[in-house]
DRENBANU-316316 format. One line per 8 residues: number of its first residue (from 1); for each residue x, y, z of C-alpha. Coordinates in steps of 0.05 Angstrom, whole numbers, plus 5000, padded with zeros to 4 digits. Layout:
BEGIN
NUM> X/Y/Z  ...
END
This chain:
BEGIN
1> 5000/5000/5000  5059/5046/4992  5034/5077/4939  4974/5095/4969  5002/5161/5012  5034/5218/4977  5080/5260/5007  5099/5333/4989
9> 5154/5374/5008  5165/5443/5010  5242/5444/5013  5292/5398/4994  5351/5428/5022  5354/5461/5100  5392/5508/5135  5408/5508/5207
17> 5453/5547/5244  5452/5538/5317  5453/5605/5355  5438/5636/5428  5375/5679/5402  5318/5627/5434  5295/5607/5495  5300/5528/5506
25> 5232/5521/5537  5204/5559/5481  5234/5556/5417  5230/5598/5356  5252/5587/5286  5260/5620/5225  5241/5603/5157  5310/5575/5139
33> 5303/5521/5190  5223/5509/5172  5187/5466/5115  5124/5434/5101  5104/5364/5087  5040/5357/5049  5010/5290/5063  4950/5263/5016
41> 4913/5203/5030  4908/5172/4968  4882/5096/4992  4807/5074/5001  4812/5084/5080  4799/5140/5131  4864/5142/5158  4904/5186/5210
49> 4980/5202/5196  5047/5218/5222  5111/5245/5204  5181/5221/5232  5248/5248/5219  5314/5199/5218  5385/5209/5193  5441/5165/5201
57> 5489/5169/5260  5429/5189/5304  5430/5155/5380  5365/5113/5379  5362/5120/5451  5362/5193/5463  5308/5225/5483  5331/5296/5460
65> 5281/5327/5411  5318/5366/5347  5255/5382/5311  5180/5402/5329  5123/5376/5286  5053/5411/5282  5008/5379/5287  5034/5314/5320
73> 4986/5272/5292  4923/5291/5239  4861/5277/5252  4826/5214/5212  4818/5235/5138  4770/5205/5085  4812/5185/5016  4825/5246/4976
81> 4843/5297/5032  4912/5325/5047  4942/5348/5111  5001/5388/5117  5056/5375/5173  5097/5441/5192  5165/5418/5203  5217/5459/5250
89> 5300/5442/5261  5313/5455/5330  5377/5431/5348  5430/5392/5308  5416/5310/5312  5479/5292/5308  5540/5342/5332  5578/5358/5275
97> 5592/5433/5245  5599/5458/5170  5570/5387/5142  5511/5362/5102  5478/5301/5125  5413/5258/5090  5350/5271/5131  5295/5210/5117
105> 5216/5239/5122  5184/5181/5143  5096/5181/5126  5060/5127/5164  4993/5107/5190  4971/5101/5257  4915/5051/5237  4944/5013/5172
113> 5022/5000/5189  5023/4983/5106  4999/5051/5080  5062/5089/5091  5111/5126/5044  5182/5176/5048  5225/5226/5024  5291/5249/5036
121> 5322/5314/5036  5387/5350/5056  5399/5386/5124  5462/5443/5125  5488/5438/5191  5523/5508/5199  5580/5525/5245  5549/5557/5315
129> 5546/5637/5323  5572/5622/5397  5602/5566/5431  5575/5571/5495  5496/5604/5517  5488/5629/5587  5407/5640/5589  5359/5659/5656
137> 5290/5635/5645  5261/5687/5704  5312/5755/5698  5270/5784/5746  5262/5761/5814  5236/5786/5884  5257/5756/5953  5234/5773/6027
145> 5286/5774/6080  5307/5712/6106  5263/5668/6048  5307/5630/6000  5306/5639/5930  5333/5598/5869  5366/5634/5811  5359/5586/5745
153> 5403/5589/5698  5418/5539/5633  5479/5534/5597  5485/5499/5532  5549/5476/5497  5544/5493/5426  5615/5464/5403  5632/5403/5375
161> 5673/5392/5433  5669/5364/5508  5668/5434/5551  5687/5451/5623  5645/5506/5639  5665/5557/5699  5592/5601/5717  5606/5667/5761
169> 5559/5711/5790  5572/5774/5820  5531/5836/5840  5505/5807/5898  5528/5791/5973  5569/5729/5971  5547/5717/6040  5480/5709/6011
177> 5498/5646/5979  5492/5585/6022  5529/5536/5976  5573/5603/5948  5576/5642/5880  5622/5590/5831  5591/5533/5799  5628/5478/5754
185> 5593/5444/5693  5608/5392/5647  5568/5386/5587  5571/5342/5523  5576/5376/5455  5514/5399/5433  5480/5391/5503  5453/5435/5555
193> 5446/5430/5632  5399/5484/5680  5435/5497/5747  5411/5546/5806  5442/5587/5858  5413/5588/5916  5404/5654/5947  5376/5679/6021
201> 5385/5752/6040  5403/5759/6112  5342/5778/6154  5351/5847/6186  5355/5924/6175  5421/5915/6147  5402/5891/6075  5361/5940/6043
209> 5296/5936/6005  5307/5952/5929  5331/5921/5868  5403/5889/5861  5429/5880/5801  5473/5823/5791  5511/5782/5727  5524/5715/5706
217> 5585/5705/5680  5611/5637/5638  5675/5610/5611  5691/5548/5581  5764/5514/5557  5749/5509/5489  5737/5588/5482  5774/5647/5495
225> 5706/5686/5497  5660/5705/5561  5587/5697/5560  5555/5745/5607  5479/5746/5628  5442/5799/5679  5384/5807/5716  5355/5841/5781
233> 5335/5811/5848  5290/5861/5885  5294/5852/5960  5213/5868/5986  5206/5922/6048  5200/5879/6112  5201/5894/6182  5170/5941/6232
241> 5173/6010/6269  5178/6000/6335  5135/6048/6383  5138/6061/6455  5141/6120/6505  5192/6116/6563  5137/6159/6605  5065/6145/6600
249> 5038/6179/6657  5053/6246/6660  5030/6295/6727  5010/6376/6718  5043/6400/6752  5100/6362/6763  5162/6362/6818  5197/6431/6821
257> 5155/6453/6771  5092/6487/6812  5065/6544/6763  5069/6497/6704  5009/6480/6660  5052/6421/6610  5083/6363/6607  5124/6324/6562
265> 5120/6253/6541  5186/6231/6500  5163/6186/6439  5211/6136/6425  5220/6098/6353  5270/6054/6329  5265/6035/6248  5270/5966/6255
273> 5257/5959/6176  5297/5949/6118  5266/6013/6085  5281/6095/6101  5212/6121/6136  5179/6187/6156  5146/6177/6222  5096/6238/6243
281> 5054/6231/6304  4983/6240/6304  4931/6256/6364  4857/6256/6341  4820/6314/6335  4776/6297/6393  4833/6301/6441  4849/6369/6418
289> 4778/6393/6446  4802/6372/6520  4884/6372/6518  4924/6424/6478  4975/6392/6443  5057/6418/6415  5053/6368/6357  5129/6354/6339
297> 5150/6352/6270  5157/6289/6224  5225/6263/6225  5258/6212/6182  5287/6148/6202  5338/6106/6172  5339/6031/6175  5362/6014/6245
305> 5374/6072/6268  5324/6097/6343  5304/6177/6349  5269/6206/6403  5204/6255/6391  5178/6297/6455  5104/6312/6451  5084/6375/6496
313> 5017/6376/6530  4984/6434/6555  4919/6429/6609  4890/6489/6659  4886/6461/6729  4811/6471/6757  4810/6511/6823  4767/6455/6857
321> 4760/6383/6849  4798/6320/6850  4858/6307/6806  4835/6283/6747  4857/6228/6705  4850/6244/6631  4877/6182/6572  4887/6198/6516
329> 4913/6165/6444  4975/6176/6405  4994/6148/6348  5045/6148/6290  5042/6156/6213  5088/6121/6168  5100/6148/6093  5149/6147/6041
337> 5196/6209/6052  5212/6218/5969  5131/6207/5953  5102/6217/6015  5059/6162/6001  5029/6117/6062  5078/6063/6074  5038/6000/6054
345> 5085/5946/6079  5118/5965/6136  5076/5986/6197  5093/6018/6272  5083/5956/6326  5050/5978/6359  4999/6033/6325  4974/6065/6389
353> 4996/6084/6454  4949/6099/6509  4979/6156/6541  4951/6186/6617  4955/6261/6639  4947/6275/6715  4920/6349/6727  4912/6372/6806
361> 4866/6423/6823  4903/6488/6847  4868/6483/6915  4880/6420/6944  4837/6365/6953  4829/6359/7031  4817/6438/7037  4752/6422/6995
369> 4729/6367/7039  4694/6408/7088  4651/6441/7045  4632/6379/7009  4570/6346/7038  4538/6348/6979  4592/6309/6937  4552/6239/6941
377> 4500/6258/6918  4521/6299/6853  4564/6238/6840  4506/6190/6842  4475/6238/6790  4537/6252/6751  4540/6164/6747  4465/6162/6723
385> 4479/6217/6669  4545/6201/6646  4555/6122/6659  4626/6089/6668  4667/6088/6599  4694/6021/6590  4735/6024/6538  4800/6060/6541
393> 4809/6074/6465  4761/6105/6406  4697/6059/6386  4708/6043/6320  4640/5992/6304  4583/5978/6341  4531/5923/6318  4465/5904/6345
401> 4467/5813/6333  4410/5775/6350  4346/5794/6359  4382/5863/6379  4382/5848/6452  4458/5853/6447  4501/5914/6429  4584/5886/6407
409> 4639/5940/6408  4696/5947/6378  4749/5994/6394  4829/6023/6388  4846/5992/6453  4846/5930/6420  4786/5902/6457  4713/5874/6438
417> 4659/5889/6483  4589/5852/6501  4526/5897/6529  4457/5885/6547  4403/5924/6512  4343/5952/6560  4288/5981/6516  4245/5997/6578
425> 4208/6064/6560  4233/6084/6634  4308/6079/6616  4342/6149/6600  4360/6149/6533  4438/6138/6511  4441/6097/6572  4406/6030/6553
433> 4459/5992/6558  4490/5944/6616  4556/5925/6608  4578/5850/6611  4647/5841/6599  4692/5831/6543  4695/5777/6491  4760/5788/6468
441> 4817/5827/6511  4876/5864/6486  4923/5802/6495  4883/5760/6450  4870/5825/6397  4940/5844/6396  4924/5895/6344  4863/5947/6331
449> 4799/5924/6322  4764/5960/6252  4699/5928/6239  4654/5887/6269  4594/5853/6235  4546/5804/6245  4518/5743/6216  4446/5749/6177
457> 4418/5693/6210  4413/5735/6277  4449/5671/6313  4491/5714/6356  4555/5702/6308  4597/5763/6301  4659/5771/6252  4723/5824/6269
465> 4769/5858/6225  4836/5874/6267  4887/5924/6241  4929/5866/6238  4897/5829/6176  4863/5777/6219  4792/5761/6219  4760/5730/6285
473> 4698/5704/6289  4661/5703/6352  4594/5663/6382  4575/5721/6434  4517/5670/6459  4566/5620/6485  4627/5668/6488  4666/5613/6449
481> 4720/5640/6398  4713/5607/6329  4770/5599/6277  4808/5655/6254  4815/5673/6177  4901/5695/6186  4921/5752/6138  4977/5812/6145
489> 4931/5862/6104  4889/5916/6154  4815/5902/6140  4769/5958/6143  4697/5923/6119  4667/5845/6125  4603/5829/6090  4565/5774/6110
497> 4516/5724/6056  4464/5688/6083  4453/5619/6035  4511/5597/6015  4543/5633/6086  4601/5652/6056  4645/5725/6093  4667/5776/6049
505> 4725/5824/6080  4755/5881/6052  4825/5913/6046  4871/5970/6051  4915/5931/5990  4854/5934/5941  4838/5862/5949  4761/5827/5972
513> 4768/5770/5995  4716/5711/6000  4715/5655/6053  4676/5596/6065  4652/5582/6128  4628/5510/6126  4693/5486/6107  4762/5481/6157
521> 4807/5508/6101  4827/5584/6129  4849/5598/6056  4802/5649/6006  4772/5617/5953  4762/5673/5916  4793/5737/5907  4777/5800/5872
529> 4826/5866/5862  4808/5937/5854  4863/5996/5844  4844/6022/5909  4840/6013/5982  4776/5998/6003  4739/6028/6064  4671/5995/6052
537> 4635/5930/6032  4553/5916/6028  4527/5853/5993  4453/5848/5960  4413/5768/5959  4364/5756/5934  4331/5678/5907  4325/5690/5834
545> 4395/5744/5814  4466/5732/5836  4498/5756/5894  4531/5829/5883  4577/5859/5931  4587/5925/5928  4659/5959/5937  4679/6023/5947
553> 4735/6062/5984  4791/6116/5968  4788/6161/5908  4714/6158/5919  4715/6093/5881  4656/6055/5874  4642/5984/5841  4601/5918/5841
561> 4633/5844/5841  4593/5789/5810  4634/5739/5844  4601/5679/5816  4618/5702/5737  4685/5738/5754  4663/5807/5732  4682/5873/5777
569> 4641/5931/5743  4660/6004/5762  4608/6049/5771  4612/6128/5769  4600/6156/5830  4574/6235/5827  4557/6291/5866  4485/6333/5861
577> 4481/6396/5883  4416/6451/5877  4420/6505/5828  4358/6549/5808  4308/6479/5834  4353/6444/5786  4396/6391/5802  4461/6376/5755
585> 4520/6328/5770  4587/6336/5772  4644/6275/5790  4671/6291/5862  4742/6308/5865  4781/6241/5863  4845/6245/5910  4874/6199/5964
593> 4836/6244/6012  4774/6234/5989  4733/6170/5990  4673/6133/6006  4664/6123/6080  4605/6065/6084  4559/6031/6046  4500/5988/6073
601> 4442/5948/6037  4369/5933/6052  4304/5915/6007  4338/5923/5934  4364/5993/5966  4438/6018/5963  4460/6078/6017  4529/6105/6001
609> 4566/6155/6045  4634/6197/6029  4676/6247/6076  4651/6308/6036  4595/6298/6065  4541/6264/6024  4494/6223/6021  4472/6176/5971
617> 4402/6128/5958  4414/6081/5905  4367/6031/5871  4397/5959/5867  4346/5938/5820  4369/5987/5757  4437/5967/5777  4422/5893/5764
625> 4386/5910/5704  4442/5941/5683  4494/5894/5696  4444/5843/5657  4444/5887/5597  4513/5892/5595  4514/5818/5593  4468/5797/5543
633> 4513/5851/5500  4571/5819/5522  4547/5749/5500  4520/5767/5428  4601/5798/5419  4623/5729/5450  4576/5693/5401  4592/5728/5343
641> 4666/5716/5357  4658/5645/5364  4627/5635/5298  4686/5679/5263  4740/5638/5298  4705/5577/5285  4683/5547/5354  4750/5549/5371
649> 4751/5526/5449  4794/5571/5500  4826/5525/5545  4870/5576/5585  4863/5571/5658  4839/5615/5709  4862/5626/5787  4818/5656/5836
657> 4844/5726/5829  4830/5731/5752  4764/5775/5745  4752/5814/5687  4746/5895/5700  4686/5930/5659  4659/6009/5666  4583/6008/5680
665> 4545/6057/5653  4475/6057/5692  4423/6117/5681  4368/6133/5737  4403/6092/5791  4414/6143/5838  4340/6157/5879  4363/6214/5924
673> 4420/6257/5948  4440/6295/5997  4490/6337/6027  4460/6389/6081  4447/6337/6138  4513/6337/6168  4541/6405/6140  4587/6374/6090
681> 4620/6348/6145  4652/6270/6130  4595/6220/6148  4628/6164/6184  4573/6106/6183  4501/6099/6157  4455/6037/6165  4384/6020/6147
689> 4328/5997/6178  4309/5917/6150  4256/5947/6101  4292/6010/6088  4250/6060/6107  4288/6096/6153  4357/6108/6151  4411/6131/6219
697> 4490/6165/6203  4534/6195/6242  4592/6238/6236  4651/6289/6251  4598/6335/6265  4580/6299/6327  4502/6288/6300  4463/6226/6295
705> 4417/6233/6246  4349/6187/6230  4326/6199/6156  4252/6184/6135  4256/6152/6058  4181/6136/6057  4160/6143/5990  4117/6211/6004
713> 4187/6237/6043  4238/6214/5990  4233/6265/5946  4253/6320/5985  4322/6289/6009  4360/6339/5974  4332/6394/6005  4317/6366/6071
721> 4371/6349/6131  4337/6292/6169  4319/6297/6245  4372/6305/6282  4367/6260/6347  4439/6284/6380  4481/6322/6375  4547/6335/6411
729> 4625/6351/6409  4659/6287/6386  4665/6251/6332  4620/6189/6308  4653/6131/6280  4597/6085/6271  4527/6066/6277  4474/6009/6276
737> 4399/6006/6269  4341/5955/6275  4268/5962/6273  4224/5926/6326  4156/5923/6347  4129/5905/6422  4056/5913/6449  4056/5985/6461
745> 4087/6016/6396  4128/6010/6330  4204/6035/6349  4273/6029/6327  4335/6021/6369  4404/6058/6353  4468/6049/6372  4536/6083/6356
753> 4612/6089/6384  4649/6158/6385  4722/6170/6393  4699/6194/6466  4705/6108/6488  4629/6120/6490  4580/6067/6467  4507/6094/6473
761> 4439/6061/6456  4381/6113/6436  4307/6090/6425  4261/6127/6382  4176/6111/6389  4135/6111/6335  4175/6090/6272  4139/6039/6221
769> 4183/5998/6175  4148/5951/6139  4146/5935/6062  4100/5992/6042  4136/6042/6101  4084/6063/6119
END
């Protein structure tokens, strides 16, 4: 059946010139060393084929490919049809230079070992460009202190000779090198060996973070020539700032110094980094209003090196009264002095120091005893109006979790606190709460605790974000800690999902993360990545659409993942403002100091707040149909595609980060806006009510604010500021709401944490929330 198969080919004659221009793992030819073989079945059978390539001297039993063949092997072909074989030299079969051998194409069946044919044709081996290729399949590389890394590198003998080759590299810290910088190879003409060096920077502040760049250098006996290679090993920013103060109580005044109204606390910080950092100190605002404050300037601090900042505080000493104990927080900034960006990998350990000022009345305290019969009894008021302050740090979250007969705190001091709601009509209101302890102390914290949210299923399950990346999940029924989701990233949002009951959590890198909580694996199994650090999360369920989560944060960035298809769509987020009864938009100014502060979710309704002050209603139903639009768009391009590159499968694989990035464009899905509520002053928190009629935020203007969004009320949110139910001087950091109903009236509890260490419950008669809010 020889006859029956005819074979085609392009060239008769080949060039090949061995040379350092390609990449072993990934080789490219040009056309000199390429030909075709056109293959027509020309028997009676449907019949598959392949193409073989021998030529005399060749070692049977090496497993060293000198040509590539595409494809392999054809598909089964009916008699009549041709296929055509692209043939590629790669490498020299046999190693000889300047010579012409006889290359056999042998055409066979996989099916019919009788149908079968061949040609021959001639294959110019040219003399080599080089003798010896140095070649680094990664040039660039990255390396954290104390990790070891392996620098590849293959070497290929391209003389006809057997070559002792000598590989240098240099650039680098030989003490680096745990089995040293010189490496010995013999290699067989022809042939190539890969080799590593295996590199581990010493941990410490010594060895700097940036890139190092280093060369390869290669000599062989049978050339007089040196083959050199480069590339760059960038050594990551690790480490910490170290933050303490060598005298945390301070007295006013203090010995010797009678007729003083200061003190000063020395700051110390040692830069226990690899990286140059600017370290400022920072006291919130609130502490201004009761300590003045000498704020020192920033100074910069090279890698191991310890400086010394003194922080002045100033304080009038009453006339009468007891010394007084007043803590307050300090803590320290840490940026890049050349950009004077925040530094994003290296971070002060720890963030906060609770710091204690001691002020004595000028008359002292046993003179004023005589005259103070009435003491007990203004302190027994002073206890019912302004109730013990448990926490020794600013509230950052408070959440109502059950069936809101508990109120969870979070706070800077690194603690998370459990308190009893009482909802009696007799109980004054801001001081509904009993306190019962903590659920998680300082020692277990370690770090800041950001956010605190609780499970949908009103089981009792809380979830904390700690400045430290962790995530902590809590039963506050059974006070019994559950596992903890590790991380080094700060989180500043979680989001829960009811069915499946997966956590979302949020993070100062630009990453969402998604975690499973049926199974034991504490790993994400999902991951989406935004270009900006993200303040706020809010997820929307319902049975019939996908989950969304919505993400917003710095830059006054706002967009929605569609986890389950791998889509993140950003959405424009705008300002409107009154002008002449007509509203126009305009895009907020987008700078690192200005983003989105919190976003919450209720009954297909999206509330948005920023630290310019607005507020935003937004409906989650255009959104979706929106998002669906796009899609069905989206899948008549895919279609059309398909058909033009002929149902051609894509078989590339996708991790858990990859999530395509897409602009939304989405018209009437903003309901209401407004700005005059809280003076254009940044609004900390908002939350809604589970029907989303009513709506609570808080603020820097010390306000808490309930908003009516009935549908009669709705329309006048841009003109109208809400009732305000408090107001005060501090500083709001967050807030919670539920609507309840007992046998007397309809009525809402809120709660919210300031920066005073205050966690307050308020209840408001009289409020409906119900589907029609009415």
């Amino acid at each position: 059946m020889a006859g029956s198969v005819k074979a085609i080919v392009s060239k008769k004659v080949i060039q090949f010139t061995p040379d350092s221009s390609y990449d072993l793992s990934n080789v490219t030819v040009n056309e000199e060393n390429e030909f075709d073989v056109t293959v027509i079945n020309e028997s009676d059978k449907f019949a598959s084929f392949q193409v073989e390539l021998l030529t005399a001297g060749l070692d049977e039993n090496s497993h060293v490919k000198w040509y590539k063949i595409y494809p392999e092997v054809c598909t089964k072909k009916p008699p009549g049809s041709e296929t055509t074989f692209h043939v590629a030299i790669i490498k020299a079969p046999i190693t000889v230079y300047d010579t012409t051998i006889d290359v056999i194409i042998k055409i066979f069946s996989v099916e019919y070992e009788r149908l079968y044919t061949s040609q021959k044709i001639s294959l110019t081996i040219n003399k080599p460009l080089r003798s010896l290729r140095v070649e680094m399949p990664i040039k660039e590389l990255k390396v954290t202190l104390g990790n070891q890394i392996e620098i590849p590198v293959i070497v290929s003998n391209l003389s006809p000779k057997f070559t002792e080759i000598q590989l240098s590299l240099s650039g680098l810290n030989p003490d680096w090198f745990t089995i040293g910088t010189q490496r010995k190879l013999q290699i067989e003409p022809g042939d190539s060996q890969k080799i590593s060096f295996l590199c581990q920077p010493t941990k410490g502040n010594q060895t700097l973070s940036k890139e190092y760049k280093f060369t390869i250098d290669a000599g062989s006996n049978t050339s007089q020539y040196t083959t050199r290679e480069q590339g760059i090993l960038e050594v990551l920013p690790d480490g910490v700032v170290e933050f303490s103060c060598s005298n945390k109580q301070q007295t006013i005044p203090s010995k010797g110094r009678k007729q003083s109204n200061s003190a000063i606390y020395e700051l110390i910080l040692k830069n226990d980094s690899n990286l140059l950092q600017r370290v400022h100190v920072i006291v919130p605002q609130k502490e201004h209003i009761k300590i003045g404050f000498g704020i020192p300037e920033a100074v910069n601090i090279i890698p191991g090196d310890t400086k010394s900042m003194h922080l002045e505080v100033n304080n009038q000493r009453p006339w009468l009264g007891r010394r007084k104990r007043q803590p307050f927080e300090v803590s320290v900034g840490l940026t890049n002095p050349n950009s004077g960006e925040p530094s994003t990998f290296i971070f002060p350990i720890p963030n906060t120091q609770i710091l204690e000022l001691i002020v004595l009345p000028i008359i002292p305290f046993i003179l004023q005893i005589g005259s103070a019969a009435i003491i007990p009894l203004l302190l027994l008021l002073n206890l019912w109006l302004h109730p013990r302050v448990y926490h020794t740090g600013a509230v950052n979250s408070v959440r109502l979790v059950g069936k809101a007969g508990k109120v969870v705190s979070g706070s800077s001091d690194q603690t998370i606190r459990l308190w009893q709601v009482n909802d009696g009509h007799w109980q004054l209101n801001g001081n509904r709460l009993k306190y019962e302890g903590e659920i998680a102390s300082e020692t277990e914290n370690k770090k800041a605790v950001r956010v605190i949210r609780s499970s949908p299923m009103d089981d009792g399950v809380i979830a904390a974000g700690l400045d430290s990346g962790d995530i902590q999940l809590w039963d506050t029924l059974k006070r019994q800690k559950k596992p903890v989701y590790s991380g080094t990233d700060r989180v500043f949002d979680l989001a829960f999902s009811q069915n499946p009951p997966y956590l979302f959590s949020g993070h100062g890198s630009g990453q969402v993360r998604q975690w499973d909580l049926t199974k034991t694996n504490k790993k994400p199994i999902n991951i989406a990545y935004v270009k900006f650090a993200i303040y706020a999360l809010a997820i929307t369920e319902n049975q019939i659409e996908p989950d969304l989560i919505f993400i917003a944060g710095r830059y006054n960035k706002l967009a929605v993942w569609d986890w389950s298809k791998k889509i993140i769509y950003e959405i424009p987020y705008e300002h409107t403002v009154s002008e002449l009864k007509k509203g126009f938009r305009f895009k907020p100014f987008m700078s690192q100091q200005n983003y989105i502060t919190s976003l919450t979710t209720a009954n297909n309704k999206l509330a948005i707040s920023d630290n310019q002050g607005y507020i935003t209603l937004w409906d989650v139903n255009k959104i979706r149909q929106c998002i669906n639009k796009e899609a069905e768009q989206q899948l008549d391009i895919s279609k059309n595609i398909k058909i033009i590159n002929g149902n051609k499968k894509n078989n590339s694989n996708k991790n858990i980060t990859s999530n395509q990035i897409k602009p939304l464009e989405c018209e009437q899905d903003v309901i209401a806006q407004s700005s005059e509520g809280h003076h254009k002053q940044p609004v900390r928190s908002i939350a809604l009510t589970q029907s989303a009629c009513h709506l609570a935020s808080v603020g820097d203007d010390g306000q808490v604010i309930l908003w009516d969004l009935s549908k009669d009320k709705i329309k006048n949110l841009l003109v109208q500021s809400g009732t305000t139910l408090i107001k005060e001087n501090t500083k709001f950091n967050s807030v919670d709401i539920k609507a309840l109903k007992d046998d007397q009236d309809d009525y809402v509890l809120i709660t919210i944490g300031d920066d005073n260490y205050n966690v307050k419950l308020y209840r408001v008669n009289g409020i409906k929330d119900n589907a029609n809010c009415k």
